[in-house]
C-alpha positions in Angstrom: 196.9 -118.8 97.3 196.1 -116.1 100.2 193.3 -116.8 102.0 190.0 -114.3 102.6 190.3 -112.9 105.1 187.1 -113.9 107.8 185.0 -110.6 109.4 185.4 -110.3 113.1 185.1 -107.8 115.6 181.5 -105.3 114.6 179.6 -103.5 112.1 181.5 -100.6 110.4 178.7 -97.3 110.5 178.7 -98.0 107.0 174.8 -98.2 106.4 174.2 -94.2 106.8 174.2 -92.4 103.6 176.5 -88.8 103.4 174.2 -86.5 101.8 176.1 -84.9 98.8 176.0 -81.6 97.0 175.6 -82.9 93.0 176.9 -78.9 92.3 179.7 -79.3 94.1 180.7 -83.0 94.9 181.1 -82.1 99.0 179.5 -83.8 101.8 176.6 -82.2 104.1 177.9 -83.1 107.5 176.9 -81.8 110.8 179.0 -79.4 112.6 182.1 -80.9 114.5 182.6 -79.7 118.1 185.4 -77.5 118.4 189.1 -78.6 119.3 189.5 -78.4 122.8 192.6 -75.9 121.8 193.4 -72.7 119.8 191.6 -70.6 117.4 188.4 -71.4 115.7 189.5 -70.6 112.4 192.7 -70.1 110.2 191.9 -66.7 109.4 192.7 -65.9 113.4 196.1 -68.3 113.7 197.8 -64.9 114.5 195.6 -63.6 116.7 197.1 -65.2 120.1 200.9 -64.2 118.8 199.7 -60.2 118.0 198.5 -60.3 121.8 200.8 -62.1 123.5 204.1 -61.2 121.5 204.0 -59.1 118.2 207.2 -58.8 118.0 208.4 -62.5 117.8 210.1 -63.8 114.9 206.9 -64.9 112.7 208.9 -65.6 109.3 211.8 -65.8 107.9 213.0 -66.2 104.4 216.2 -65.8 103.3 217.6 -62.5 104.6 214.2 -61.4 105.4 211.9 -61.8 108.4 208.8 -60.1 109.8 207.2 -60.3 113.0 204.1 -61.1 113.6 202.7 -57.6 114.1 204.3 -57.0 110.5 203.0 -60.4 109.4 199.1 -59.4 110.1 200.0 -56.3 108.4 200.9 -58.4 104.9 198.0 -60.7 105.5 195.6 -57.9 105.0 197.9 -56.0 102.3 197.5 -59.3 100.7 193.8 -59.6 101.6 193.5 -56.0 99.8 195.3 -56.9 96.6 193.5 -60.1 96.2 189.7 -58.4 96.5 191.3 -55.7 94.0 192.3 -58.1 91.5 188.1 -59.6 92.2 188.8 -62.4 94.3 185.4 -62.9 96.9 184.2 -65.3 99.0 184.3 -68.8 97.7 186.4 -67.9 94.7 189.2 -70.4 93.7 192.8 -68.8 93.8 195.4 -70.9 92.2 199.0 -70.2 92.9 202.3 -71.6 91.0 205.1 -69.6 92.9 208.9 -71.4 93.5 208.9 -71.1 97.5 208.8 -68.1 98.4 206.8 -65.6 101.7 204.2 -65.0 99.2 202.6 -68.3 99.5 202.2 -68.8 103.2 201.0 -65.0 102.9 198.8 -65.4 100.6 197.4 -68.4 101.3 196.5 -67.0 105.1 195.2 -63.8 103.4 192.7 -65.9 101.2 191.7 -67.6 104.2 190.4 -63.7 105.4 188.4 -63.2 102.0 186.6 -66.7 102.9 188.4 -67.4 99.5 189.8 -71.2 98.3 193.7 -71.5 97.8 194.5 -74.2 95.4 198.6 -74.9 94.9 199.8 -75.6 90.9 202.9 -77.0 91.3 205.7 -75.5 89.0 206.7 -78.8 87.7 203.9 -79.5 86.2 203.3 -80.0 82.7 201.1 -77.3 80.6 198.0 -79.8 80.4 198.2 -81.1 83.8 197.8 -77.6 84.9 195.3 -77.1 82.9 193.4 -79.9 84.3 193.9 -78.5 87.7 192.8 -74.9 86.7 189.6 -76.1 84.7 188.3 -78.3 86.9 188.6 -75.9 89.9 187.0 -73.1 88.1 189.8 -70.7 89.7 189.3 -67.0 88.4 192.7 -65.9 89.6 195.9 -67.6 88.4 199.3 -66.0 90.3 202.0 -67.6 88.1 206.2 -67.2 88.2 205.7 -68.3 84.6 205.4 -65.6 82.0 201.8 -65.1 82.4 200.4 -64.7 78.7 202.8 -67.7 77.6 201.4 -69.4 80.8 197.9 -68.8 79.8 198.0 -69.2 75.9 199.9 -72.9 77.1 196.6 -73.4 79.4 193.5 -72.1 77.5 192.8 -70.7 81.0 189.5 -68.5 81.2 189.8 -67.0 84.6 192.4 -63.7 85.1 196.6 -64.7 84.6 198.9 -62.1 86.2 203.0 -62.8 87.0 204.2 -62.8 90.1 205.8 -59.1 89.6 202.5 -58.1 89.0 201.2 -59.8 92.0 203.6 -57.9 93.8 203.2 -54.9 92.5 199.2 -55.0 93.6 200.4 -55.8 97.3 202.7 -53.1 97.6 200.6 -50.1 96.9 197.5 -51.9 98.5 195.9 -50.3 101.8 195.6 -53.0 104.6 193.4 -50.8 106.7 191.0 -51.6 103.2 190.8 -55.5 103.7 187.2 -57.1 103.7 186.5 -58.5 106.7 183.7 -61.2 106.0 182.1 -63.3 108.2 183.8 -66.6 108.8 182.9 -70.1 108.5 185.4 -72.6 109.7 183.3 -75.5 107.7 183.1 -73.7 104.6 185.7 -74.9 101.6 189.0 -73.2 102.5 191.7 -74.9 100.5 191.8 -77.2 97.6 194.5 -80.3 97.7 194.8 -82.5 94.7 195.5 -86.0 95.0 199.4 -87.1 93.1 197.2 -88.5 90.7 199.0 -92.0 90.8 196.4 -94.1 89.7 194.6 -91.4 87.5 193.5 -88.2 86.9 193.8 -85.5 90.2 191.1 -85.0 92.0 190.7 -82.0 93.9 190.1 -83.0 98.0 188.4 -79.7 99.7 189.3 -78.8 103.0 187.7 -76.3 105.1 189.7 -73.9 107.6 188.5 -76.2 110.3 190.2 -79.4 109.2 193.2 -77.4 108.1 193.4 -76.6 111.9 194.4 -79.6 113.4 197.9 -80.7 111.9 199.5 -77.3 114.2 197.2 -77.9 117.0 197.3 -81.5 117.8 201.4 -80.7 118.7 200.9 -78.7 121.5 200.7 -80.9 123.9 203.2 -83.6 122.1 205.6 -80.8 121.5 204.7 -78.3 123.6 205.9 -74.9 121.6 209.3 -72.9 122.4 209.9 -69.9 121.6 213.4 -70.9 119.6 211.0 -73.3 117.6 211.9 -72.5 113.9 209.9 -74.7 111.5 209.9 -75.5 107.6 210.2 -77.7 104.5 212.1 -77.9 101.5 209.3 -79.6 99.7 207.0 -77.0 97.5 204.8 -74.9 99.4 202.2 -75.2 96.3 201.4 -78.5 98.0 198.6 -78.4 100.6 199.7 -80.8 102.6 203.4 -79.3 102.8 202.5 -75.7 103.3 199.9 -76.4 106.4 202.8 -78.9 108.1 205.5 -76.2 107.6 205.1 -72.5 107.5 201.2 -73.0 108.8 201.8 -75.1 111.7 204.4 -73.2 112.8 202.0 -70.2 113.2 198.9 -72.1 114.8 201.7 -73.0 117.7 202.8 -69.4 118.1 206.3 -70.0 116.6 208.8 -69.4 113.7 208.0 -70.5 110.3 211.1 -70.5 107.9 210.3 -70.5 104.2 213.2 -73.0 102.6 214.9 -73.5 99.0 216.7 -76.0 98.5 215.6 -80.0 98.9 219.0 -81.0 97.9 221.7 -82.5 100.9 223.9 -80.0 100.5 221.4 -76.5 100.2 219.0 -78.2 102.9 221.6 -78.8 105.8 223.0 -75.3 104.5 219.5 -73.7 105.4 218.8 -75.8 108.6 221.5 -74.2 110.0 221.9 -71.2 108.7 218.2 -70.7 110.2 218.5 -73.3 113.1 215.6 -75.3 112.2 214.1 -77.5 114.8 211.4 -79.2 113.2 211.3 -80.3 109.5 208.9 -82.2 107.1 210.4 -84.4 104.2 210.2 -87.4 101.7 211.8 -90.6 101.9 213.8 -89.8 98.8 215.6 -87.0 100.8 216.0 -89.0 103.1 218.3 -91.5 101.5 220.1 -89.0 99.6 221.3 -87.5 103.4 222.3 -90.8 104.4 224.3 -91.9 101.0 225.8 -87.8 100.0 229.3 -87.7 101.4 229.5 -84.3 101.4 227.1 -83.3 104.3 228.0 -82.5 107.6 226.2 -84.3 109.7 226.8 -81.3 112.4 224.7 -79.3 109.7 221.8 -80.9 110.9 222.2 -80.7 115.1 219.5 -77.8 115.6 216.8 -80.3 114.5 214.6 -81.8 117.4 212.4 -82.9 115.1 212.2 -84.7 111.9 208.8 -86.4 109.7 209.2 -88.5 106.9 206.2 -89.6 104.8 204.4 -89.6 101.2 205.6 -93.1 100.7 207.1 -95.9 102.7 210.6 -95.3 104.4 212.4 -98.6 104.6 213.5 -99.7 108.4 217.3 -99.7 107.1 217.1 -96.4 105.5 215.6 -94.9 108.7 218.4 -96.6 111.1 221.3 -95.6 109.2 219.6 -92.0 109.3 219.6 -92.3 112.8 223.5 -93.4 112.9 224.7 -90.4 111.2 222.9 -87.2 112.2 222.2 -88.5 115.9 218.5 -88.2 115.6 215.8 -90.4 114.4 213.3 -89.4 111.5 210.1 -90.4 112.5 207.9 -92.2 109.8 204.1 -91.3 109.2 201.1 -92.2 106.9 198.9 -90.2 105.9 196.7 -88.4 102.6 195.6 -85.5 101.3 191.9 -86.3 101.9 193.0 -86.8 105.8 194.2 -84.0 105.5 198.2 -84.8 106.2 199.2 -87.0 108.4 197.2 -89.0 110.9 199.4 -91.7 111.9 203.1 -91.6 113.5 205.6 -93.7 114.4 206.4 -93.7 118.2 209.9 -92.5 119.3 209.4 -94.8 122.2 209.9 -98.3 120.1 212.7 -99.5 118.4 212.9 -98.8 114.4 210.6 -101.5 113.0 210.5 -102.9 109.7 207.3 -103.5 109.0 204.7 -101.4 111.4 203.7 -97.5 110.7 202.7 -96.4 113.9 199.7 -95.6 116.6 196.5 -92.8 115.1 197.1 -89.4 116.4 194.9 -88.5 119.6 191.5 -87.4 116.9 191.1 -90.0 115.3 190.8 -94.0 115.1 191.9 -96.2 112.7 189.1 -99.2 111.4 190.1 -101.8 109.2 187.0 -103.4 106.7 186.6 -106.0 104.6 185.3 -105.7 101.2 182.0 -105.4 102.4 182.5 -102.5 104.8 183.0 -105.0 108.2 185.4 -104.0 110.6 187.6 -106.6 110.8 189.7 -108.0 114.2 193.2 -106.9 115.2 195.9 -109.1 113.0 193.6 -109.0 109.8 194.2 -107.2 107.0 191.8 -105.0 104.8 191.0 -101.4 104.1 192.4 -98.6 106.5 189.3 -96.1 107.1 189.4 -92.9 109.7 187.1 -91.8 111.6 187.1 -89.6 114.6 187.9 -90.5 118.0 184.7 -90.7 120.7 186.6 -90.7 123.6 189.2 -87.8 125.2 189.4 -84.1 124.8 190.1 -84.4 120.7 185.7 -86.5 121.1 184.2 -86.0 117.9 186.0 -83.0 116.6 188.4 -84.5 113.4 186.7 -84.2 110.3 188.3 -85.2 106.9 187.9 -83.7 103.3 184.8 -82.3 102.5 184.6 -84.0 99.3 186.1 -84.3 95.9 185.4 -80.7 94.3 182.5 -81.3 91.3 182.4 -85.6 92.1 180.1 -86.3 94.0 179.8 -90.1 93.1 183.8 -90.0 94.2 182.7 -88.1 97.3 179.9 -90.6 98.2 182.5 -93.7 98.0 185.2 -91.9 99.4 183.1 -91.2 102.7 180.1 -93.6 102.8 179.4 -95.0 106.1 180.5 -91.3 107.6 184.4 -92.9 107.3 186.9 -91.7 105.2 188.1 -94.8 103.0 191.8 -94.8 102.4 192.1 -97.2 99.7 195.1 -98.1 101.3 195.4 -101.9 103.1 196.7 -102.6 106.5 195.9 -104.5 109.7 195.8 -103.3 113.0 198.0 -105.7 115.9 196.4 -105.9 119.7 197.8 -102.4 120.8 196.1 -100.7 117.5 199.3 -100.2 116.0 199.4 -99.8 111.8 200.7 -101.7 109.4 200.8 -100.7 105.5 201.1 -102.9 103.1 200.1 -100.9 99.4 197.5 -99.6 98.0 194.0 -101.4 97.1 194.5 -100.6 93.6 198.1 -102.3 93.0 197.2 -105.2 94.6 198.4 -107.9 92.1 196.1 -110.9 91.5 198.9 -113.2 89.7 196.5 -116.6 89.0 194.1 -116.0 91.5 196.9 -115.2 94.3 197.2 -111.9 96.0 200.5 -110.2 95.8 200.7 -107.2 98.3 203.4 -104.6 96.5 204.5 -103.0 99.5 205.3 -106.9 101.3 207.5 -107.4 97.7 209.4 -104.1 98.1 210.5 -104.5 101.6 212.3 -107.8 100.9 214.1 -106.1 97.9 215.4 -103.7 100.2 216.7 -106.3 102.0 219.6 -107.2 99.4 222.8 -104.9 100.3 222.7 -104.0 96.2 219.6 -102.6 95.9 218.6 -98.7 97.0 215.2 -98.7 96.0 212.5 -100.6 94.4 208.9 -100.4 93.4 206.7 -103.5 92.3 203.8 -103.6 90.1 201.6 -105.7 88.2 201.4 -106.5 84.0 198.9 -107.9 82.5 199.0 -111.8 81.5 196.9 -113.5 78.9 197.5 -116.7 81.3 197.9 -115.5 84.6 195.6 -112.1 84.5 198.2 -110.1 85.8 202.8 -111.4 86.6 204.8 -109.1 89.2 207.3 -106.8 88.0 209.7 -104.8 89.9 211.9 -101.8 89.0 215.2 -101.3 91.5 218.0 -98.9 91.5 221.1 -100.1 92.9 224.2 -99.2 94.8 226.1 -98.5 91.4 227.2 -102.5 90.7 226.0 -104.5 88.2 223.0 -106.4 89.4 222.5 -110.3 88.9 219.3 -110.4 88.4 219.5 -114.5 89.1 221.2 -113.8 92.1 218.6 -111.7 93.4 215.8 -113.9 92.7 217.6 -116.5 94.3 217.7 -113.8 97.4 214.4 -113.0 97.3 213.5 -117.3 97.3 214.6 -117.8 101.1 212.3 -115.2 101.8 208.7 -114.9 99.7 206.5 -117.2 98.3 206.9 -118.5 94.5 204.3 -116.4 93.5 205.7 -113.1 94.8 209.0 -113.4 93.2 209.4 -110.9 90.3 209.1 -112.3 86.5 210.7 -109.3 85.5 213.2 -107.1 87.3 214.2 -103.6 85.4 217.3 -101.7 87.0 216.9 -98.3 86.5 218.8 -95.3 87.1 216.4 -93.8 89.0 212.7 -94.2 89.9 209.8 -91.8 88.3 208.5 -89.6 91.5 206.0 -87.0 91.4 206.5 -83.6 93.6 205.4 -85.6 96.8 208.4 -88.2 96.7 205.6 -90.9 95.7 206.8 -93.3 92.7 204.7 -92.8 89.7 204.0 -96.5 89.1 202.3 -95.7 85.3 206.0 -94.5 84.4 207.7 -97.8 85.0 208.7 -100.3 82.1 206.1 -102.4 80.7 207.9 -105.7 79.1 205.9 -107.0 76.3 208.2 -110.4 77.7 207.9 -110.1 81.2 210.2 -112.8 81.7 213.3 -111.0 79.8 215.1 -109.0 82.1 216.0 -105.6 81.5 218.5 -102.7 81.6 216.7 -99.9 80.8 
């Protein structure tokens, strides 16, 4: 049975109370100094780049491009069409377009109005974006759907017009007409809904301020070129995904490249077709690079600059990566409450199996016990944030404001003045992270902890399988057996064989009672394996092929 582990090091500041909005579910804070770097706001990302070169390459996509002189001049065209349509300050406006210059356009012209952006994916199902659109109160819904199908499907109240229409608004709009309201950097800016993994969505609220950071803290890790071209394939209607592409791009002054196609073959195509030097992806695209035959591996030489996150990238994975494209994808954690990520890998250290990487310069990583004590280097617990006291980036990080309308979920999301991951790690001597799962799939299998994420790893392990996921089911005996779902390498798997692997190397109680090969694992739009989805033996001992 695993131990508890025992408190050590000091006090979390978990005693102090956030004071919460009960209207809106967000957080009271005080002010954050400024970043010791770039603009104050989102709304003036361009500002720098129309002084210092308007006519730079400000974005590309496909066979079109604009500089950034004819960039500001779409933000406010934008800007124009939006407060025609009855968009104002604080309003919610929800967007479900493929990937496309709209978006990052939009979004920044939003961020003019003092308006809220809020991405519906394209994927999602009719009532899931119904729950996204109801509980955000958004009175403007910019669909690619057909828009009265889209709303009759949604019972949506606010305004539904197609993305023709949209377009057709912007074109004949003035931008010498855009409002020009006062901005507040720590007012709600953007609206990122957690995958919803272990429940409903909830919507994270992020101001213009906190949105900031993700460009701004690579200026002086990556100091900007001006041949820097930067994008992801992954859907721009996520938060997270637009600020780390198109966004960042523009808060360092350089290219952003709207892309396509996630698959091997269309996203080398793109990278370099458009030379792409830094990129954003999944750890599902990353295995498929490494395993599709068919890619060039040449296709992918303009890249300096490769992230991988949204779930955990296994060590082997990451090396073999490394073998065939010459560079090395570096892994990060992070959330959408943070927002993005806040945690890296260091190029400096050999691949690791195990260890995520050091807390980007704003912020520290604390890890607490289950009664909010920081705990000593080696111990495992909760990973919270909080920003950093010491250097240039001093008190300056702030996370989410809140979860939009909960503001009992804001209160235990940020008590204490941390942000509480929900996530457990342990820090080693030289503050470097390790993840091992989330709080919430922790398996208690007769009073023994079983750590998901330790379970997974090991699987990984055996040359057969790809990829794995491990979950609990309940047990009228035990309270709760370990399951795991793997695809393999093609072969039939012996599922004795395996456990037998798996014996040399994890305790009795970690083994698998049930081991389900699947084709392929359930994944939301974030690359993250939807856990619910899996198989759910009523024998957990009777192994599957489902």
């Amino acid at each position: 049975m695993d131990s508890e582990p025992e408190a050590g090091g000091t006090e979390a500041e978990v005693e102090v109370e956030v004071e919460v909005d009960e209207a809106t579910g967000l957080v009271k804070r005080r002010t954050p100094l400024p970043y010791p770097v770039g603009p104050p706001t989102l709304a003036a990302i361009l500002d720098e780049p129309l002084e210092r070169f308007p006519e730079r390459i400000a974005l590309i996509d496909g066979e079109r491009q604009w500089t950034f002189a004819e960039l500001d001049r779409c933000v406010d065209q934008a800007a124009t069409a939006l407060a025609s349509l009855g968009v104002g300050p604080g309003d919610r406006v929800a967007w479900s377009l493929p990937n496309c210059a709209d978006v990052p356009i939009g979004f920044l012209a939003t961020q003019r109005l003092t308006a809220v952006w809020l991405g519906v994916n394209l994927n999602l199902a009719p009532r899931e974006k119904s729950h996204l659109l109801d509980d955000s109160q958004a009175c403007l819904w910019i669909t690619a759907d057909d828009a009265t199908a889209a709303s009759n499907s949604t019972a949506f109240k606010g305004t539904v017009i197609s993305e023709s229409a949209y377009n057709d608004a912007v074109s004949t709009a003035d931008p010498a007409s855009a409002p020009r309201p006062d901005i507040d950097p720590h007012a709600p800016a953007a609206i990122a809904y957690t995958s919803g993994t272990t429940g409903a969505p909830k919507g994270a609220v992020h101001s213009q301020h906190n949105l900031l950071w993700p460009g701004l803290i690579t200026l002086s890790t990556h100091p900007p070129k001006p041949t820097d071209r930067q994008g992801t394939p992954l859907a721009h209607t996520i938060l997270n995904m637009l600020i780390l592409g198109v966004v960042s791009a523009w808060t360092r002054g350089t290219t952003g490249v709207v892309l396509h196609r996630g698959d091997p073959e269309g996203f080398c195509a793109e990278v370099a077709r458009h030379r792409l030097t830094r990129t954003t992806l999944v750890p599902a695209q990353l295995h498929d690079l490494v395993l599709h035959r068919g890619v060039d591996p040449g296709d992918l030489a303009s890249l300096e600059s490769i992230l991988v996150g949204g779930a955990a990238t296994p060590a082997n994975t990451r090396r073999a990566f490394a073998e065939k494209f010459d560079i090395r994808a570096l892994m990060g954690y992070g959330l959408s409450e943070a927002p993005t990520g806040i945690v890296r890998e260091s190029i400096h250290e050999p691949i690791d199996d195990s260890a995520t990487g050091y807390a980007l310069d704003l912020l520290e990583v604390v890890i607490v016990d289950e009664g909010d004590r920081e705990l000593a280097a080696g111990q495992p617990g909760e990973i919270c944030l909080r920003p950093t006291t010491a250097g240039p980036w001093a008190q300056c990080w702030t996370p989410t404001m809140g979860y939009w309308r909960r503001p009992d979920a804001t209160r235990e999301l940020l008590r204490g003045n941390v942000l509480h991951t929900g996530d457990i790690g342990m820090l080693d001597d030289n503050k470097r992270l390790t993840v091992t799962g989330r709080r919430s799939e922790l398996i208690i299998r007769g009073g023994a902890n079983v750590y998901p994420f330790e379970v997974e790893q090991v699987l990984l392990d055996h040359p057969e399988v790809l990829e794995a996921a491990v979950y609990g089911i309940a047990d009228e005996r035990l309270g709760e057996q370990v399951a795991a779902a793997v695809v393999t390498a093609g072969l039939e798997l012996d599922t004795a064989a395996l456990r037998e692997f798996l014996a040399g190397r994890l305790a009795r109680y970690k083994i698998p009672d049930h081991i389900s090969v699947l084709d392929s694992l359930p994944r939301n739009s974030m690359g993250k394996v939807q856990k619910s989805e899996l198989p759910m033996p009523a024998d957990p001992l009777a192994d599957e092929l489902v």
